[in-house]
N, CA, C and O atoms as CSV, one atom per row, in Angstrom:
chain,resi,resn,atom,element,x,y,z
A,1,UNK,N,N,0.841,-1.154,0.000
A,1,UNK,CA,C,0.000,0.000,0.000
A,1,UNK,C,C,0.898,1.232,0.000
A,1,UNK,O,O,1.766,1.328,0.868
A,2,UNK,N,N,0.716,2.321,-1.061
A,2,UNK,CA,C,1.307,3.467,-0.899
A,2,UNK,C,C,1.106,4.122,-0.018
A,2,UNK,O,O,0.034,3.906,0.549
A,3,UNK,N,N,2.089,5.348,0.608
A,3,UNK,CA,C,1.725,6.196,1.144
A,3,UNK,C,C,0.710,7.177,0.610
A,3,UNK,O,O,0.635,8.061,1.463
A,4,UNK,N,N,0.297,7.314,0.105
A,4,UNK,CA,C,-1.563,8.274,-0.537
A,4,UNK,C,C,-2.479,7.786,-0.179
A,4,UNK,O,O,-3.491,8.361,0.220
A,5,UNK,N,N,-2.211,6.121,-0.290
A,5,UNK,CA,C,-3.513,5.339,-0.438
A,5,UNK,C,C,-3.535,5.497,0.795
A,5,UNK,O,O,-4.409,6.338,1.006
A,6,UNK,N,N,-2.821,4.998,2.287
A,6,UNK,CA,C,-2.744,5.149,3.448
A,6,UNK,C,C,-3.220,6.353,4.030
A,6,UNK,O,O,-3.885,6.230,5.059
A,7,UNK,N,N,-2.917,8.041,3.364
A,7,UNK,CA,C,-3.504,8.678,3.620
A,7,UNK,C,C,-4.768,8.882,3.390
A,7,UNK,O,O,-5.556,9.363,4.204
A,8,UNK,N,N,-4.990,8.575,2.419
A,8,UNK,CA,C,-6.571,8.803,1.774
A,8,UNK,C,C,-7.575,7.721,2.714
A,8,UNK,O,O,-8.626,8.115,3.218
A,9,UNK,N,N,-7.191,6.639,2.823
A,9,UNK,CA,C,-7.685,5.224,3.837
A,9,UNK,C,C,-7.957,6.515,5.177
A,9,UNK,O,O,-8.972,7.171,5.414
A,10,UNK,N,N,-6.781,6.520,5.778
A,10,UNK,CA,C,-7.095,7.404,6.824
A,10,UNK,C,C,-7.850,8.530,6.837
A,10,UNK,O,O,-8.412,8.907,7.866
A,11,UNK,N,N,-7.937,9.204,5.631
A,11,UNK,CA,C,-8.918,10.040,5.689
A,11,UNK,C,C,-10.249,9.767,5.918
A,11,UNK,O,O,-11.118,10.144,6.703
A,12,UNK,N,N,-10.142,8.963,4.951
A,12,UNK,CA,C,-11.850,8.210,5.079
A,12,UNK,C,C,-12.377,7.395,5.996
A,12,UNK,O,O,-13.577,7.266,6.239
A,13,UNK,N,N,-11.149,6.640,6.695
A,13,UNK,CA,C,-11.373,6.430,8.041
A,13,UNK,C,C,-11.906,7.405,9.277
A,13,UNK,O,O,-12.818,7.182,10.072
A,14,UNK,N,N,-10.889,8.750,9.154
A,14,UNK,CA,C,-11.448,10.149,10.024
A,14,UNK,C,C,-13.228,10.383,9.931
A,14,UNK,O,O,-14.123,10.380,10.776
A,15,UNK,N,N,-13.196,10.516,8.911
A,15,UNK,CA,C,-14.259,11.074,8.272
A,15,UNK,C,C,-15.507,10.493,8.189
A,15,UNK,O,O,-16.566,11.046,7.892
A,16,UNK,N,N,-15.255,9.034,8.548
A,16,UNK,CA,C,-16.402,7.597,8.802
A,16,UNK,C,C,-16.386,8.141,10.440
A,16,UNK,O,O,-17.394,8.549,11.016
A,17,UNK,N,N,-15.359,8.075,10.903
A,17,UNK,CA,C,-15.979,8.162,12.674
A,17,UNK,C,C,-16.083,9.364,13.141
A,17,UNK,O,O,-16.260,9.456,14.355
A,18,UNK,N,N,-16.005,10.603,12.340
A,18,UNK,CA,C,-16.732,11.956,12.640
A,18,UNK,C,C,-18.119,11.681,12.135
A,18,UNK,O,O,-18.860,12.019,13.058
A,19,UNK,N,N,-18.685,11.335,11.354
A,19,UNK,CA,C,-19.750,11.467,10.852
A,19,UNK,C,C,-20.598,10.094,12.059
A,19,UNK,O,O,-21.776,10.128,12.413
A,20,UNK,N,N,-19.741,9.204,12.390
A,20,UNK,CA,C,-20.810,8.344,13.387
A,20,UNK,C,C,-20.516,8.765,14.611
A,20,UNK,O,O,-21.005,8.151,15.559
A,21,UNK,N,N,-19.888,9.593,14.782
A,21,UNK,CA,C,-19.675,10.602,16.097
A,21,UNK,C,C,-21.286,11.495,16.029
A,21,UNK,O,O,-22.347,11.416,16.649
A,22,UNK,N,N,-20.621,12.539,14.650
A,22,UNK,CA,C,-22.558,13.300,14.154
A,22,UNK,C,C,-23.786,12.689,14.538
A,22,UNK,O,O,-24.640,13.127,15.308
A,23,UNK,N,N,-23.759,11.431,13.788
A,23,UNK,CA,C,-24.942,10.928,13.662
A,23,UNK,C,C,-25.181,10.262,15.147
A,23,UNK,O,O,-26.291,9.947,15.576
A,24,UNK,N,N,-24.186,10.136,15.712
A,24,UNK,CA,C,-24.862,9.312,17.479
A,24,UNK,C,C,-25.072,10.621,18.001
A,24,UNK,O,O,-26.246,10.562,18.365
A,25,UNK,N,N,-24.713,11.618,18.229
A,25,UNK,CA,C,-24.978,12.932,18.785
A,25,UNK,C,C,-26.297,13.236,18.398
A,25,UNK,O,O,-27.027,13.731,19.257
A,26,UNK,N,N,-26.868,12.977,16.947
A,26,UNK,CA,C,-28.028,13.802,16.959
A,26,UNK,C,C,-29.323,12.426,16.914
A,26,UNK,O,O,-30.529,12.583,16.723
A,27,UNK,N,N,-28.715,11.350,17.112
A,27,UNK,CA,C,-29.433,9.927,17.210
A,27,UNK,C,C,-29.993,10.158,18.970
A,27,UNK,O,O,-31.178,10.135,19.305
A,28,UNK,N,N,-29.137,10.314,19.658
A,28,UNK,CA,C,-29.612,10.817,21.311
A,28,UNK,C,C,-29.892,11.854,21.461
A,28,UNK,O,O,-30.412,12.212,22.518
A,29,UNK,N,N,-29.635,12.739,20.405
A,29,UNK,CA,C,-30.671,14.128,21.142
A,29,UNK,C,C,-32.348,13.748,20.516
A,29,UNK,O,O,-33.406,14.117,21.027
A,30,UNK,N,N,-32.162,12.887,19.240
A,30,UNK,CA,C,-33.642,12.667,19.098
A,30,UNK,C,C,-34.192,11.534,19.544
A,30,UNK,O,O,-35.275,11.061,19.202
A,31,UNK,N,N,-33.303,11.043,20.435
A,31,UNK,CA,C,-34.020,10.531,21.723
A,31,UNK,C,C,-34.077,10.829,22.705
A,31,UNK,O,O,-34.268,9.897,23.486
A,32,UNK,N,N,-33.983,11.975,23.214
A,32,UNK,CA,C,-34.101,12.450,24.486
A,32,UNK,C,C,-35.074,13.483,23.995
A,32,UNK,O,O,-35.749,13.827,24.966
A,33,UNK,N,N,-35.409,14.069,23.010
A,33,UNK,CA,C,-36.423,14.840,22.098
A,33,UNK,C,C,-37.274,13.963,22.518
A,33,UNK,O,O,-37.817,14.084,23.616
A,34,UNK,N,N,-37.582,12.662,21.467
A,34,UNK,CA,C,-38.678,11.980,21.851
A,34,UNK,C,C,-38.982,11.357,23.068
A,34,UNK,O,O,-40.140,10.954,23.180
A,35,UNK,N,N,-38.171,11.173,24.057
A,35,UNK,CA,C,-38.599,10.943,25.334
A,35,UNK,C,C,-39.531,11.787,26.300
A,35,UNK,O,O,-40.331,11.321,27.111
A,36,UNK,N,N,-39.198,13.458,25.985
A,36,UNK,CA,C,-39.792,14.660,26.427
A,36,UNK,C,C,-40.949,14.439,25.725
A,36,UNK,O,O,-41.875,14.352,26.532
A,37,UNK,N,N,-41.449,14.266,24.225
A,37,UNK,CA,C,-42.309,14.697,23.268
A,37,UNK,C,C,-43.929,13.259,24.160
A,37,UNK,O,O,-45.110,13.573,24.303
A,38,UNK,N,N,-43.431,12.156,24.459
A,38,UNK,CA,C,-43.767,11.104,25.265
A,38,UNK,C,C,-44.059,11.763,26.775
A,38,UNK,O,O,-45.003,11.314,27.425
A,39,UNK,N,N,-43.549,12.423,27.110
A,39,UNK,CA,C,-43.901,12.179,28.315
A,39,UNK,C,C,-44.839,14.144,28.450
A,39,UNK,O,O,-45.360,14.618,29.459
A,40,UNK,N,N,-44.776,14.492,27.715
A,40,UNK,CA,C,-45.755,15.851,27.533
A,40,UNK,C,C,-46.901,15.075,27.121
A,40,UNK,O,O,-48.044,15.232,27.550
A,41,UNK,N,N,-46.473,14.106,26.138
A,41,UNK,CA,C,-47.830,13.750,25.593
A,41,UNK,C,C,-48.887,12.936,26.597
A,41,UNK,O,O,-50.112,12.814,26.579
A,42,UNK,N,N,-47.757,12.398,27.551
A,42,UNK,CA,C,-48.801,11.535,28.592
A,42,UNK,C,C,-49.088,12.792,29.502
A,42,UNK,O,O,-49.658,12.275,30.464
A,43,UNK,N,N,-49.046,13.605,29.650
A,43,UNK,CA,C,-49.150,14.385,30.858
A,43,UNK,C,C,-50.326,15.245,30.157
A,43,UNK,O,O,-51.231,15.645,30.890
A,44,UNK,N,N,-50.367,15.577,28.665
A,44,UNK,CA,C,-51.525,16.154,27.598
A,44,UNK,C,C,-52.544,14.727,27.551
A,44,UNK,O,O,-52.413,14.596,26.334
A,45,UNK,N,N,-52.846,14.340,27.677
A,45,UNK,CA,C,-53.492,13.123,27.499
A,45,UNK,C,C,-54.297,12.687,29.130
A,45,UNK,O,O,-55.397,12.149,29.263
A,46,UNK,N,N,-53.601,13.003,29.931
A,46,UNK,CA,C,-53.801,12.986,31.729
A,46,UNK,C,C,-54.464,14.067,31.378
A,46,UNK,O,O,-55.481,13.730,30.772
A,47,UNK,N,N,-54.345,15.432,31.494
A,47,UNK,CA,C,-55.432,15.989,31.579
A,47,UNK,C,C,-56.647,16.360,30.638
A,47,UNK,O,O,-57.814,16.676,30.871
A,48,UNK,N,N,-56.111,16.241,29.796
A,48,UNK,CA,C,-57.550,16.332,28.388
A,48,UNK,C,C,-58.806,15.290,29.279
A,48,UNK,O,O,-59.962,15.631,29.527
A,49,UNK,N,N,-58.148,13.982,29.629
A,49,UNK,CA,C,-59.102,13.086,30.094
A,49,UNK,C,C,-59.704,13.487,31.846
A,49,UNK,O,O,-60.810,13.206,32.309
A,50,UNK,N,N,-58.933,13.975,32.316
A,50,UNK,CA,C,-59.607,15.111,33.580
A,50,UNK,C,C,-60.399,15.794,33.116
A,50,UNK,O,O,-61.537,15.472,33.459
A,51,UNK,N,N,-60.336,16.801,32.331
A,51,UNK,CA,C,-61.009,17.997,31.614
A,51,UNK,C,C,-62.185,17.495,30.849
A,51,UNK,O,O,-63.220,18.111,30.590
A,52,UNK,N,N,-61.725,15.783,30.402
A,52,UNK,CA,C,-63.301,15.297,29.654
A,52,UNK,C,C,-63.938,14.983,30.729
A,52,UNK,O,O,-65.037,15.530,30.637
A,53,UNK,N,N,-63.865,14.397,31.721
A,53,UNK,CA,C,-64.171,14.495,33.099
A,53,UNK,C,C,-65.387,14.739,33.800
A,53,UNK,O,O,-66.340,14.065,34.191
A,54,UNK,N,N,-64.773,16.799,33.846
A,54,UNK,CA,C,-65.058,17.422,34.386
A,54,UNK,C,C,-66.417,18.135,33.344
A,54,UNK,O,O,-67.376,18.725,33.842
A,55,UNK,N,N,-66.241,17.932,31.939
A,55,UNK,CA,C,-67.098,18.623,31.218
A,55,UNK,C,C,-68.341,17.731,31.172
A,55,UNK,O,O,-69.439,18.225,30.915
A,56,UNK,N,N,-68.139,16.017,31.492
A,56,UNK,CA,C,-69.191,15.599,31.568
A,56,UNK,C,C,-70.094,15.399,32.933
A,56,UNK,O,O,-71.215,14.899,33.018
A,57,UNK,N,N,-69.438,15.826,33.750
A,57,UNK,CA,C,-69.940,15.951,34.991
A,57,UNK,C,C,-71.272,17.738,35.006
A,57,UNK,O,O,-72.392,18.017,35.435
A,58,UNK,N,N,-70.110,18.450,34.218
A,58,UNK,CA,C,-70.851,19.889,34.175
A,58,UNK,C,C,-71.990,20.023,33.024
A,58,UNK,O,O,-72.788,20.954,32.924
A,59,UNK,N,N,-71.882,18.795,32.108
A,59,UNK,CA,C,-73.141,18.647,31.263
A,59,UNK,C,C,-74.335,17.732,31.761
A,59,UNK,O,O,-75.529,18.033,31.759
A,60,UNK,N,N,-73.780,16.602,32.170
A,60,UNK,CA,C,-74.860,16.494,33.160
A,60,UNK,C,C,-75.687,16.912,34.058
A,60,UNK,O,O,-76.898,16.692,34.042
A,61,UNK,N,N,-74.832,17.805,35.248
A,61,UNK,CA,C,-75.414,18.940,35.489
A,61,UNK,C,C,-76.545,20.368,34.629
A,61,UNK,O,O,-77.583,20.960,34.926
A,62,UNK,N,N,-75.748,20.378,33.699
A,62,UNK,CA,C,-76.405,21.387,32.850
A,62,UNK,C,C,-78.120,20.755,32.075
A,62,UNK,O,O,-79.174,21.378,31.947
A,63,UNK,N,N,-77.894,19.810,31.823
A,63,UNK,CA,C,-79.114,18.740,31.322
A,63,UNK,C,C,-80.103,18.470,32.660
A,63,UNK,O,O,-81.319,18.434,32.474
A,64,UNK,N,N,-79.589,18.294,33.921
A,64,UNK,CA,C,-80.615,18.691,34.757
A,64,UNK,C,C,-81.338,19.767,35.385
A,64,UNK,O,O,-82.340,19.826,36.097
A,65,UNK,N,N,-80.428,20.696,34.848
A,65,UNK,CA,C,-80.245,22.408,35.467
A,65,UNK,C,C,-81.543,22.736,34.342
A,65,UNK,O,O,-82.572,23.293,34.725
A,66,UNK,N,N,-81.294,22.228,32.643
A,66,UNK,CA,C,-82.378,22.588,31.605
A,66,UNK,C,C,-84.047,21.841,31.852
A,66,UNK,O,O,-85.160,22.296,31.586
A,67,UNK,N,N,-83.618,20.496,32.481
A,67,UNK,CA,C,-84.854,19.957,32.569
A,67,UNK,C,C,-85.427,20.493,33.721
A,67,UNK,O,O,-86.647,20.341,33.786
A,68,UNK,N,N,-84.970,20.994,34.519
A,68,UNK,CA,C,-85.570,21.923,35.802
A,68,UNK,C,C,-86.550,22.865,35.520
A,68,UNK,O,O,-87.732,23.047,35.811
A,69,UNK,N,N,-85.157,23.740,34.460
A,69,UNK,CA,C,-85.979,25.421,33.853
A,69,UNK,C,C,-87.289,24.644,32.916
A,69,UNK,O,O,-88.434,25.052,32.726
A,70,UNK,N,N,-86.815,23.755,32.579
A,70,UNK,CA,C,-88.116,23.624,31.610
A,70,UNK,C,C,-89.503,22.984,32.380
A,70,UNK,O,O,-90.472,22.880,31.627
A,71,UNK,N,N,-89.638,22.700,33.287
A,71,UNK,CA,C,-90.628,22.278,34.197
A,71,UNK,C,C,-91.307,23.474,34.943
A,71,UNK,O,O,-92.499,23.526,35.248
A,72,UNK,N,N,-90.334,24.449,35.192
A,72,UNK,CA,C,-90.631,25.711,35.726
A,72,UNK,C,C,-90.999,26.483,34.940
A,72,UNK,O,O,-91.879,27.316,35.155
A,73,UNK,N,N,-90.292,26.317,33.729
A,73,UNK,CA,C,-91.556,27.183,32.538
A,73,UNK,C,C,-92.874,27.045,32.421
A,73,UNK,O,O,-93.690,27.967,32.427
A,74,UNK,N,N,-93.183,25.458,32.274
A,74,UNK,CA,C,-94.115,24.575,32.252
A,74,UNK,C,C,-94.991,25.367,33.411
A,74,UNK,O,O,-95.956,26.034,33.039
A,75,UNK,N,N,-94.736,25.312,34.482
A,75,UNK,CA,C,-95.555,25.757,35.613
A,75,UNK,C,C,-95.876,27.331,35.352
A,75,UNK,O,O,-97.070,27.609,35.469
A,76,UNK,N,N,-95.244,28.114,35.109
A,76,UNK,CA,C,-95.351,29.291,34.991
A,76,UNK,C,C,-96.855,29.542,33.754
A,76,UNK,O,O,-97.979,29.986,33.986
A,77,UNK,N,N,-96.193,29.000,32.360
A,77,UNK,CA,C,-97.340,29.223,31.579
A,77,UNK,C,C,-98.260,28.380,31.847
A,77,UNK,O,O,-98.975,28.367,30.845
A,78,UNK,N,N,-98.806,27.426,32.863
A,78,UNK,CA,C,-99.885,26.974,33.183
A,78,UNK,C,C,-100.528,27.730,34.374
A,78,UNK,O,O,-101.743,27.786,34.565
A,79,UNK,N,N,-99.541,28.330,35.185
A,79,UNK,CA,C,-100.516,29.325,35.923
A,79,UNK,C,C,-100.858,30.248,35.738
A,79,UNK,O,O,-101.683,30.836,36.438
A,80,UNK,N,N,-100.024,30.928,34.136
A,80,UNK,CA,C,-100.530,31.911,33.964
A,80,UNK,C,C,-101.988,31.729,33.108
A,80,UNK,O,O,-102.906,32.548,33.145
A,81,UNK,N,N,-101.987,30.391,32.284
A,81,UNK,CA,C,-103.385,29.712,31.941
A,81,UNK,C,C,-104.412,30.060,33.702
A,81,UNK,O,O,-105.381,30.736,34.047
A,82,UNK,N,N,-103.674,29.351,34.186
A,82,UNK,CA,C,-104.918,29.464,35.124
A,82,UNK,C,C,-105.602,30.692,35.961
A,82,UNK,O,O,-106.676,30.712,36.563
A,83,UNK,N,N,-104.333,31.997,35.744
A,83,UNK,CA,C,-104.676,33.177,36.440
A,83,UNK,C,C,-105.395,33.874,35.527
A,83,UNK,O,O,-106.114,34.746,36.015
A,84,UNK,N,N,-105.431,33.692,33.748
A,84,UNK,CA,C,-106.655,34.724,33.077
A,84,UNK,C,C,-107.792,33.983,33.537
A,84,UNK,O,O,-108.843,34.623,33.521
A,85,UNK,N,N,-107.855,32.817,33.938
A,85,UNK,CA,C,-109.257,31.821,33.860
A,85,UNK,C,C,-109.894,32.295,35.529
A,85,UNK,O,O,-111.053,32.552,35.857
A,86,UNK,N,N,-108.684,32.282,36.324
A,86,UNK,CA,C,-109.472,32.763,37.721
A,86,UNK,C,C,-109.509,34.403,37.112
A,86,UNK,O,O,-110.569,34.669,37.679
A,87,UNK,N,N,-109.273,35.284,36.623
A,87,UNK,CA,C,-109.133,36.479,36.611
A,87,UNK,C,C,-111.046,36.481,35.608
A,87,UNK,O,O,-112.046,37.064,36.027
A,88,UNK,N,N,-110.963,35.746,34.459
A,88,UNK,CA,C,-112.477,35.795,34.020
A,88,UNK,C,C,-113.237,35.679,35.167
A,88,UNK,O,O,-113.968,36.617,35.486
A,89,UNK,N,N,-113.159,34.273,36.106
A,89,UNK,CA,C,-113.834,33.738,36.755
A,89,UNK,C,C,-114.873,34.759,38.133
A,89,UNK,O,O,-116.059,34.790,38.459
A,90,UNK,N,N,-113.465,35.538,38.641
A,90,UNK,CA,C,-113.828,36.752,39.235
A,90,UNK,C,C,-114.543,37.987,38.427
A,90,UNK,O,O,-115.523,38.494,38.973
A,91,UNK,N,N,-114.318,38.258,37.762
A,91,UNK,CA,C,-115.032,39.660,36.846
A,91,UNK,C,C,-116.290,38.488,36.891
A,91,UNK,O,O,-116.954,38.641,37.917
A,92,UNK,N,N,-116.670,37.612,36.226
A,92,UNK,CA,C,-118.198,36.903,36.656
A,92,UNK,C,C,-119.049,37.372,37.330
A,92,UNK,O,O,-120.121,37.964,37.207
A,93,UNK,N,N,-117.817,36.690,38.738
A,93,UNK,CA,C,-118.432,36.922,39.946
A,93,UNK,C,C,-119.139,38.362,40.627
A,93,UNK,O,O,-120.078,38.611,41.383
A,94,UNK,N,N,-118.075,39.147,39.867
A,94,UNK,CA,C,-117.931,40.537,40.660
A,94,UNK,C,C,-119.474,41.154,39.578
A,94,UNK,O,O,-120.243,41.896,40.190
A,95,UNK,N,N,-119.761,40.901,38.406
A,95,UNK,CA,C,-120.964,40.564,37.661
A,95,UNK,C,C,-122.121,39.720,38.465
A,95,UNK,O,O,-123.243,40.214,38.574
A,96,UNK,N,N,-121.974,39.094,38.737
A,96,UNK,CA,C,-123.655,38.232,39.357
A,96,UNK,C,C,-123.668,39.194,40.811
A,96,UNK,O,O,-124.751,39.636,41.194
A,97,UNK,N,N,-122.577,39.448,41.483
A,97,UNK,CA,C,-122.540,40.034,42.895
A,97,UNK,C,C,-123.175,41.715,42.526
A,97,UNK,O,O,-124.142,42.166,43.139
A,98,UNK,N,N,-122.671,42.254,41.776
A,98,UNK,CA,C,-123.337,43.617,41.346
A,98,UNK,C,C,-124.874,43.269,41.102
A,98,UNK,O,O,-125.770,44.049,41.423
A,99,UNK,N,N,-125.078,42.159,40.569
A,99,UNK,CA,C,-126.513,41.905,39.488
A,99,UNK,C,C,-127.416,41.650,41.019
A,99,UNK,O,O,-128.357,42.410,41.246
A,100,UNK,N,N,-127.167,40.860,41.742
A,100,UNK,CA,C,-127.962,40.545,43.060
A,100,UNK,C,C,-127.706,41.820,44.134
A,100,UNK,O,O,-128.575,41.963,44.994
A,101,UNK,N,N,-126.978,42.419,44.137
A,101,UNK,CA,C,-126.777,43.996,45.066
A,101,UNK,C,C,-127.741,44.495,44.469
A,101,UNK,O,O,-128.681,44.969,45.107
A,102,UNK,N,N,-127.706,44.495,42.885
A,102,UNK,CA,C,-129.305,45.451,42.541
A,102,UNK,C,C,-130.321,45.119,42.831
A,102,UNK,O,O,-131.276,45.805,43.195
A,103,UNK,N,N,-130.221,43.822,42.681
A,103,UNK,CA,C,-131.976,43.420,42.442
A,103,UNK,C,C,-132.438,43.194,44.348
A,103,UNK,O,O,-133.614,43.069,44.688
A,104,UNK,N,N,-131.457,43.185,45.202
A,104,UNK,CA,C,-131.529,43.408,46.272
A,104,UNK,C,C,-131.822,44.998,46.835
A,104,UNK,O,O,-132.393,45.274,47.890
A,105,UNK,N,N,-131.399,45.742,46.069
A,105,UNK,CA,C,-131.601,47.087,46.890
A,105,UNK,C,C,-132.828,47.554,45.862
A,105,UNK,O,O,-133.388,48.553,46.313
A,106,UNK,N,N,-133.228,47.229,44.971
A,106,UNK,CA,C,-134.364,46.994,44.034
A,106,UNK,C,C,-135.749,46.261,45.354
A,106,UNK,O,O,-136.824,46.712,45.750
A,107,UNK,N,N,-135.272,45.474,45.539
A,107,UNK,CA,C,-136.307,44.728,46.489
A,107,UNK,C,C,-136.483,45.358,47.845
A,107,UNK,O,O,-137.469,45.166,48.557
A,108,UNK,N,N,-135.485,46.104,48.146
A,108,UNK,CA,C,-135.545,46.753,49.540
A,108,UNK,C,C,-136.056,47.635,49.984
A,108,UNK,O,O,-136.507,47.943,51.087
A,109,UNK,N,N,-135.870,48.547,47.970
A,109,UNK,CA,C,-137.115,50.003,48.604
A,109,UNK,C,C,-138.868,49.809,48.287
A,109,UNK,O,O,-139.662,50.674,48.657
């Protein structure tokens, strides 16, 4: 083997274990990248599923909170059905009670 070839060998020898020097350097930073990217993701994932949680606890709530208001509506426009009907019912009354005051003070003189 010449001396060139020996150098050139060695070069390319250098130049093979800088580059797998490179490539393990950025082989463990993108694993220690993806180790972080893993463990955000479990910790994003922990709470999304708290937070789904909590939203179905507060919709449930909310679905009984609506079926409430809506029963109380219910009551409201049925008493207000029932307050024009007592409200006729009285003007009637306050009608036959006038009609017999007359025919009473009619009869009296």
């Amino acid at each position: 083997m010449s001396k060139s070839q020996k150098i050139l060998l060695s070069a390319v020898l250098l130049i093979a274990v800088m580059l797998i020097v490179v490539f393990s350097v950025r082989y463990f930073s993108a694993r220690r990248d993806l180790s972080v990217l893993k463990t955000e993701l479990s910790e994003s994932t922990a709470r999304w599923k708290q937070i789904n949680e909590e939203k179905l606890v507060i919709q449930k709530d909310l679905k009984a909170a609506q079926e409430v208001l809506r029963d109380a509506e219910l009551t409201i426009q049925e008493s207000e059905e029932r307050v024009v009907i007592l409200e006729n019912s009285i003007a009637d009354l306050e009608k036959e009670i006038a009609e017999l005051n007359k025919k009473l003070s009619g009869t009296q003189q």
